[in-house]
C-alpha positions in Angstrom: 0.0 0.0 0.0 1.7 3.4 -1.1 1.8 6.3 1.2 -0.4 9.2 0.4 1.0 12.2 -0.7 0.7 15.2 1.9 -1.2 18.1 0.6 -0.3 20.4 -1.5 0.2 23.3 0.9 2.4 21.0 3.2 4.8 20.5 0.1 5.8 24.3 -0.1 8.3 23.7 2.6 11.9 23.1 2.4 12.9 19.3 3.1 15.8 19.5 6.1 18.6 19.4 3.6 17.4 22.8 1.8 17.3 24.3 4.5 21.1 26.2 3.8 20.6 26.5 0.0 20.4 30.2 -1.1 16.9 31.3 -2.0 17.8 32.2 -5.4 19.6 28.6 -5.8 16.1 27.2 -4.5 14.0 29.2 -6.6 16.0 28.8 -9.6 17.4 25.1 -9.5 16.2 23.5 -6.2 12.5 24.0 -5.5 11.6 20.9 -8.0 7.9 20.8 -6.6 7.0 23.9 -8.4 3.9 23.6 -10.8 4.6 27.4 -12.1 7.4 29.4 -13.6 7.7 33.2 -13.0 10.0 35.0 -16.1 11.3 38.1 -15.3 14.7 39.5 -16.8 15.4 36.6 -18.1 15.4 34.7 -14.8 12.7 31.4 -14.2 11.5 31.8 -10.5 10.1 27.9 -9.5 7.0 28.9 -7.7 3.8 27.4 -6.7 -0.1 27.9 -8.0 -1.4 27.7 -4.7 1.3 30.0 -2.5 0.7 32.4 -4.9 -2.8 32.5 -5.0 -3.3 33.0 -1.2 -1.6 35.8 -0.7 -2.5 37.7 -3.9 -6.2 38.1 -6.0 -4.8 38.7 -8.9 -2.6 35.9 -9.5 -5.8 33.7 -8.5 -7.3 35.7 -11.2 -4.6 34.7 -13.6 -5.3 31.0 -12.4 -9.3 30.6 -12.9 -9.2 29.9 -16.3 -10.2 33.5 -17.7 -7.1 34.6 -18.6 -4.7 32.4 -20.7 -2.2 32.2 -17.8 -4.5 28.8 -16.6 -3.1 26.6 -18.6 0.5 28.9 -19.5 3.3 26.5 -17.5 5.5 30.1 -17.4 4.2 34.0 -17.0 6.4 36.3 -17.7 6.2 39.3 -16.2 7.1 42.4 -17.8 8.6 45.6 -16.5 9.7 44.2 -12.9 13.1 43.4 -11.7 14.7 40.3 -10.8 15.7 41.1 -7.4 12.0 42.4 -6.7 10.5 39.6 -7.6 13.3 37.6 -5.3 12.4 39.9 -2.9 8.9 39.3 -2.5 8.9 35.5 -3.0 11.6 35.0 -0.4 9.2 36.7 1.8 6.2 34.9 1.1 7.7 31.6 1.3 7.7 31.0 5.4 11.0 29.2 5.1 13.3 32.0 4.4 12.4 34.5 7.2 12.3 37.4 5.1 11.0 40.8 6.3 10.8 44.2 5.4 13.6 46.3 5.7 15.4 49.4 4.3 16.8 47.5 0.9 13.0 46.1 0.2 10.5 48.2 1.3 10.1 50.0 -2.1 9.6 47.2 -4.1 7.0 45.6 -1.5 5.3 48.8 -1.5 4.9 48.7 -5.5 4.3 45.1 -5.8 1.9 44.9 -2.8 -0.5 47.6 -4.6 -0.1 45.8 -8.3 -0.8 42.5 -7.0 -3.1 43.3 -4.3 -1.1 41.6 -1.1 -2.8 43.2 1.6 -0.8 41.5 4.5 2.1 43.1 3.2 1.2 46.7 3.7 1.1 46.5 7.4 4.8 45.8 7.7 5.3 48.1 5.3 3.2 51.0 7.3 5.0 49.7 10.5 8.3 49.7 9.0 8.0 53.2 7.6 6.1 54.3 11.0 9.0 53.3 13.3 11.5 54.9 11.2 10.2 58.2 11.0 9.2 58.7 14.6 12.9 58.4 15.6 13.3 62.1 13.7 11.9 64.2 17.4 13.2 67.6 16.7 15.0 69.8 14.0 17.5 72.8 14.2 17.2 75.4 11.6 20.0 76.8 10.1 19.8 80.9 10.0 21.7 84.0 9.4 21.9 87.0 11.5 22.8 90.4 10.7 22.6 92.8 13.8 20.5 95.6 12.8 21.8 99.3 15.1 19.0 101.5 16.2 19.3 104.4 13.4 18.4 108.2 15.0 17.1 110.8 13.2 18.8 114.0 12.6 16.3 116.2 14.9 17.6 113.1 17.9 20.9 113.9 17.3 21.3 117.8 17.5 18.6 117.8 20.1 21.1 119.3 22.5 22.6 121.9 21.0 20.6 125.0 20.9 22.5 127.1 19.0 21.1 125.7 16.0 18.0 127.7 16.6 20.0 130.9 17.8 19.9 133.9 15.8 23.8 134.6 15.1 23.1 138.3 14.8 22.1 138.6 18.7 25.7 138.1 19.4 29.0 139.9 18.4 31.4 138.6 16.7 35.6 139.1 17.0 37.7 137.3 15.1 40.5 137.2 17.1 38.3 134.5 19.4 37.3 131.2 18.6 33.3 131.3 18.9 31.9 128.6 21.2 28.3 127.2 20.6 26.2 127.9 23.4 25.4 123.9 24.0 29.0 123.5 25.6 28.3 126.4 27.8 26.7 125.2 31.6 23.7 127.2 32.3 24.8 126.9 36.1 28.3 127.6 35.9 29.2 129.4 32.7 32.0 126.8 31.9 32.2 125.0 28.4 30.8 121.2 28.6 34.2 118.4 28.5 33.4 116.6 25.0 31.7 113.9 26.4 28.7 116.1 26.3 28.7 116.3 22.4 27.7 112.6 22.3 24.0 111.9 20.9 21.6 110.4 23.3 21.0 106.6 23.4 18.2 105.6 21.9 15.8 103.4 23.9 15.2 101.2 20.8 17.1 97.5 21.2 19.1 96.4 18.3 17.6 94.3 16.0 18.4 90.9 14.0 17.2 90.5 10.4 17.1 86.4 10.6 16.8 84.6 7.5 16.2 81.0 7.0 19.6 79.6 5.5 18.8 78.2 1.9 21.8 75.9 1.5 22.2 74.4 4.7 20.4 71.1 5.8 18.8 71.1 9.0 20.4 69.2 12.1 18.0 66.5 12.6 17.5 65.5 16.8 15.7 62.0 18.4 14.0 62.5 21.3 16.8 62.6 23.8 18.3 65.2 21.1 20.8 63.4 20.1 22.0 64.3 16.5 21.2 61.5 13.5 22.7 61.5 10.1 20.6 63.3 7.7 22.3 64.1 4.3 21.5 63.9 0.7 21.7 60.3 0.8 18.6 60.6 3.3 16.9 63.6 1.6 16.3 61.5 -1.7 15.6 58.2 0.4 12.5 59.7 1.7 11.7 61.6 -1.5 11.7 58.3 -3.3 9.5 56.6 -0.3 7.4 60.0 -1.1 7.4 59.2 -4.4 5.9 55.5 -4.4 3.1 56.2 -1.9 2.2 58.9 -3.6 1.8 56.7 -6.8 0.4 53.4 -5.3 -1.4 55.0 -2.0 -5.1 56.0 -4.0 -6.9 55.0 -0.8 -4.9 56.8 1.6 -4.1 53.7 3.8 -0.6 55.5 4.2 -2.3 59.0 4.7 -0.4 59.4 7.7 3.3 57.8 6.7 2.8 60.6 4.0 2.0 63.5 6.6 5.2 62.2 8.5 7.7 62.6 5.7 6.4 65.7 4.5 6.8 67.1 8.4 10.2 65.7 8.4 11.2 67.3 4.1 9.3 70.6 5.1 12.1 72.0 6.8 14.3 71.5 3.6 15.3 74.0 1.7 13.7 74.5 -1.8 16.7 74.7 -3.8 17.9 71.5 -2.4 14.7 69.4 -3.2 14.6 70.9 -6.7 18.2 69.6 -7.4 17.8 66.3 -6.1 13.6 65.5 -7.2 12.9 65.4 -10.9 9.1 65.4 -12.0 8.6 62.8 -14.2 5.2 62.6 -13.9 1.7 64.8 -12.7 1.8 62.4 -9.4 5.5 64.0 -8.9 4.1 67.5 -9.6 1.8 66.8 -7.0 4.2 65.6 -4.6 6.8 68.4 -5.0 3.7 71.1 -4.9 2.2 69.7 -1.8 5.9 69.6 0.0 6.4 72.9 -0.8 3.4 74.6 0.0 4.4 72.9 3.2 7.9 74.8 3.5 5.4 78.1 2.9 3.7 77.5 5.9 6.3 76.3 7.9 8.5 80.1 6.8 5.1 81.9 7.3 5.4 80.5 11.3 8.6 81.1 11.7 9.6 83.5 13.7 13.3 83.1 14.2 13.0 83.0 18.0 13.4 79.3 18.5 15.6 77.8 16.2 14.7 73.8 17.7 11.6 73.2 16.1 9.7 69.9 16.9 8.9 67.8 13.7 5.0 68.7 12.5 3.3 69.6 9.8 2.1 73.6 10.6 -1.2 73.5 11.9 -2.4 76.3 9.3 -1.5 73.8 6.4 -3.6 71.0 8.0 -6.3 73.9 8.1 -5.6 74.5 4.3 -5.4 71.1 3.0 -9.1 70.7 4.7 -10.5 73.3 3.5 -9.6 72.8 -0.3 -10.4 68.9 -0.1 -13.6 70.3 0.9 -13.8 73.1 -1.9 -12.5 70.1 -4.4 -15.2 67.7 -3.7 -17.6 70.4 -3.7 -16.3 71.4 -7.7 -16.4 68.1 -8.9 -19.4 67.3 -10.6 -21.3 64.0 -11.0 -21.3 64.6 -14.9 -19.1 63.1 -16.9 -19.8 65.4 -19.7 -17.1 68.3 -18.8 -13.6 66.9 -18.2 -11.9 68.1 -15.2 -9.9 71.3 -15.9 -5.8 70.6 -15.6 -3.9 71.8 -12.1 -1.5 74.0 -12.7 1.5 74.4 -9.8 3.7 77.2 -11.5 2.9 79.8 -9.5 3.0 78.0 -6.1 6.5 76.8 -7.1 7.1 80.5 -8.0 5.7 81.6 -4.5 7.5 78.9 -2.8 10.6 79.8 -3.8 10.3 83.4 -3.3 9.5 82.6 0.5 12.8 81.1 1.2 14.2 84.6 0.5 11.8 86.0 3.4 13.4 88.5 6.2 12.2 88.2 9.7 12.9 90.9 12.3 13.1 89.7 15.8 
């Protein structure tokens, strides 16, 4: 009598002796179970039917027979990478341990939206989450130029009368040197020492022009302000990050990983985030637009007394952002018969960048 076979779901795991064989070995040479071949750059991924059809809906589309990948032994799927692919299947399968992490979470954050893997965007929102709350507090970088207290010319010659004396009331002789009557002591008759000539201090304090520094990056603090590394490197990490959620994310499950890394860019400079973000698309023109409208707001608060700012989105762009979703909702109408007039961000990029040159006087 022959053994039965286990099931099919039991057979997805690695015997004992695969357990040290590299996943892209397993998937490539090793994984001999496999009823399915995945093509992508050239490279055949073993996989199974079934694995693949739990964790996403459209590959069990694929597999019921509507499309003509039911009966296709390989799919090859176009436009993804290798290593992607790698990626995700190494994290599906239980046997490798695989998690998200700072090398992967772009590519499970694209391929989790095309293919529907729902169970994936949780890491990927706790991932991103636990990252960003480490950033606590920034320090902007400012100029100052002192500012003296200016007096007027009535200020200055305030004291010396003899600017309103009539010079024909006295007589002159040449042979003496004539002294204004300001140096001359109404109580005594003797000439005023020098010191007397000075102007009178003005109440008014000095002043600081304080301007936001446009080519400096921020310090960035945790919350024990300790200093961590922000750089370039950083800057177009999380514009990148930025970039996919704000082309997969059309149901705003990462509404608030967005509002985090815009908090943490806002305090950017423009000039930096227009050298190292390229628009390639309207999504990135949204992107770049809402980011810096929030540097507007952020320069519109700031005062320049407080340099440590704590890492938030300004609390009159949340007011703003409300009130046009509102107004945009309220503009759309149900008819399909006009098409939706095109956005236009030209000026805001114009105003934006005219903001960074803003003087404040403290």
């Amino acid at each position: 009598m022959s053994t039965p076979s286990p099931p099919p779901f039991h057979r997805l795991y690695s015997s004992p002796n695969e357990s040290s064989i590299l996943p892209f070995d397993y998937f490539t040479k090793s994984n001999t179970s496999a009823d399915l071949i995945l093509v992508v750059e050239d490279v055949k991924f073993r996989c199974h039917r079934l694995l693949l059809s739990l964790i996403s809906p459209v590959f069990t589309r694929m597999f019921d027979g509507q499309f003509k990948e039911h009966e296709e032994q390989e799919i090859i799927l176009n436009g993804k990478k290798s290593s992607s692919i790698l990626e995700l299947l190494t994290y599906i399968y239980p046997q490798f341990y695989n998690s998200v992490n700072s090398t992967n979470i772009e590519d499970f954050l694209q391929l989790a939206d095309e293919y529907m893997i729902d169970h994936i965007k949780q890491p990927c929102h706790e991932y991103l989450d636990k990252e960003l709350k480490q950033y606590k507090y920034v320090i902007i970088p400012i100029n100052k130029k002192i500012q003296q207290p200016t007096l007027s010319s009535k200020q200055f010659h305030a004291s010396d009368s003899s600017l309103d004396t009539d010079r024909s009331h006295h007589s002159y002789d040449p042979r003496t040197r004539p002294i204004s009557s300001s140096r001359i002591s109404s109580s005594t008759g003797k000439p005023l020492s020098s010191k007397h000539l000075h102007p009178p201090k003005s109440d008014t304090p000095s002043k600081y022009f304080v301007t936001v520094n446009q080519t400096e990056i921020p310090k960035y603090l945790d919350s024990n302000s300790s200093p961590l590394t922000f750089t370039n490197d950083e800057i177009r990490l999380w514009l990148k990050r930025l970039q996919v959620l704000y082309t997969i994310d059309k149901c705003r499950y990462f509404e608030g990983i967005i509002e985090q890394i815009l908090s943490l860019l806002q305090f950017i400079p423009s000039t930096i985030i227009l050298q190292l973000f390229k628009i390639t698309s309207l999504t990135d023109e949204q992107l770049l637009n809402d980011l810096l409208r929030a540097r507007l707001f952020f320069l519109e608060g700031f005062d320049g007394t407080d340099v440590k700012c704590l890492i938030q989105l300004p609390d009159a762009y949340r007011t703003f952002i409300k009130m046009t979703t509102v107004q945009q909702n309220e503009d759309i109408s149900p008819s399909n018969d006009q098409p939706l007039p095109d956005q236009e961000y030209n000026a805001l990029l114009n105003i934006t960048l005219i903001a960074d040159e803003e003087q404040n006087i403290t």
